[in-house]
C-alpha positions as CSV (number, residue, x, y, z in Angstrom):
1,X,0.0,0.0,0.0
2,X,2.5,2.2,0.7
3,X,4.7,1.8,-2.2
4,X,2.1,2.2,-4.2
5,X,1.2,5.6,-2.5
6,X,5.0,6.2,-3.3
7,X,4.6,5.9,-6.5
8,X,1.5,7.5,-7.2
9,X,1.7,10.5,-5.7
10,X,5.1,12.0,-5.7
11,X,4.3,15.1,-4.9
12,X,2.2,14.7,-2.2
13,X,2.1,16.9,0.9
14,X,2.2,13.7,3.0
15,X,5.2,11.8,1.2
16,X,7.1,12.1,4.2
17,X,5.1,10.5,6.0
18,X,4.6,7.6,3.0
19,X,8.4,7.2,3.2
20,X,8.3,6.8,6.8
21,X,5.6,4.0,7.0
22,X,7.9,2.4,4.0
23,X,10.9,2.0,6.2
24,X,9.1,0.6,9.2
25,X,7.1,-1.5,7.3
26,X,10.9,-3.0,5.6
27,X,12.3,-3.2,9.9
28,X,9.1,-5.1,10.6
29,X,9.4,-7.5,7.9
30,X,13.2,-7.8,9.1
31,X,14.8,-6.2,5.7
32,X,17.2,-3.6,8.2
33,X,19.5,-2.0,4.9
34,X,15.8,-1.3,2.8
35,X,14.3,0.3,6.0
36,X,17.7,2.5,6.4
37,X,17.8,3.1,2.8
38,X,13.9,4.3,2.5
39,X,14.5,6.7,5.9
40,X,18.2,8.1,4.6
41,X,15.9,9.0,1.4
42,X,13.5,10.2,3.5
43,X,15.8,12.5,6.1
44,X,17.7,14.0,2.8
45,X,14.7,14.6,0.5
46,X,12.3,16.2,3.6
47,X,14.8,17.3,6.5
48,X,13.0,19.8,7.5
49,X,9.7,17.2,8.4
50,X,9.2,16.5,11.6
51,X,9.0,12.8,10.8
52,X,12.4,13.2,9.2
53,X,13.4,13.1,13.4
54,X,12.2,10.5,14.3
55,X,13.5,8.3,11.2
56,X,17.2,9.6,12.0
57,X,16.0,7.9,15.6
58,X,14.6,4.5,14.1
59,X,18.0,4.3,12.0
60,X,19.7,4.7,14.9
61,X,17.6,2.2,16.5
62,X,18.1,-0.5,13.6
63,X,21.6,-0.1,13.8
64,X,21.5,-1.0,17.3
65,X,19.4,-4.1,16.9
66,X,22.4,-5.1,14.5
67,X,25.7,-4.0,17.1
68,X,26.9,-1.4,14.5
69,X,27.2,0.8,17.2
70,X,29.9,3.3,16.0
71,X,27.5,3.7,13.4
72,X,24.4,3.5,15.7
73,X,26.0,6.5,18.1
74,X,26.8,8.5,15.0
75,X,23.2,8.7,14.0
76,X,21.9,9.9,17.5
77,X,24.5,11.9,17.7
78,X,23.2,13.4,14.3
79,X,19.6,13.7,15.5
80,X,21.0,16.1,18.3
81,X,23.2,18.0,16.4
82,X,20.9,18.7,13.5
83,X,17.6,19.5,15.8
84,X,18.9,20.3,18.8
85,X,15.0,21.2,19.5
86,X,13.9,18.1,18.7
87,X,10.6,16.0,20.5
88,X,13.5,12.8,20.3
89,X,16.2,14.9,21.6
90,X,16.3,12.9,24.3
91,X,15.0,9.8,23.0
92,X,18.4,9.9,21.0
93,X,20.5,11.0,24.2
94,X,19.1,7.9,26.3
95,X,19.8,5.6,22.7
96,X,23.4,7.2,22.6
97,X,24.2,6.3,26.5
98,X,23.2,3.1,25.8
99,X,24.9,2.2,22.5
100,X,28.1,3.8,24.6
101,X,27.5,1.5,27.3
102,X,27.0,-1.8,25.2
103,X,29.9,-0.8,22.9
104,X,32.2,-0.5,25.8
105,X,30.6,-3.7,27.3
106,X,31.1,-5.2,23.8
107,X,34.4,-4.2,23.5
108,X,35.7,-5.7,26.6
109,X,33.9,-8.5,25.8
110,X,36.3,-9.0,23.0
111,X,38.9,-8.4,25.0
112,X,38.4,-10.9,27.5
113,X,37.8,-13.5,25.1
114,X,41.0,-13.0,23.4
């Protein structure tokens, strides 16, 4: 349904919000690099939609699920720095401490296993 909104109507005031519902819909159906793809779209074609927020935080979130969490950090890091004003602001600061906190514990993980 929503691809074919998508397609249909490009121009649409609510696209964002199509592009959105495409990249959850591609994390729900567990396809993590089409749901990043479809929300990196959506942050660089609409940045200035508020849903655009939220999909830097669900990136950030996906990359979690999958330990990329130099990546993971970068992205919430991103959210804050780009809208500082942000509803997730700290949504992505609580995400950040986190992925910090398993990275480190990942890390020495490693080490000890060595």
């Amino acid at each position: 349904v929503y691809q074919r909104a998508r397609d249909e109507y490009p121009e649409a005031s609510f696209r964002p919000e199509i592009l959105f519902q495409l990249g959850e819909c591609a994390a729900r159906l567990g396809d993590a690099d089409a749901s990043e793809t479809v929300l990196r779209e959506l942050i660089q074609t609409f940045p200035e939609a508020t849903v655009a927020q939220e999909a830097l935080l669900r990136i950030g979130q996906i990359l979690g699920e999958q330990e990329r969490w130099k990546e993971a950090l970068e992205t919430y890091r991103e959210l804050m720095s780009r809208y500082p004003e942000s509803a997730f602001f700290s949504d992505a600061l609580h995400a950040a401490a986190l992925v910090a906190w398993a990275r480190r514990g990942h890390a020495a993980l490693s080490v000890r296993g060595r």
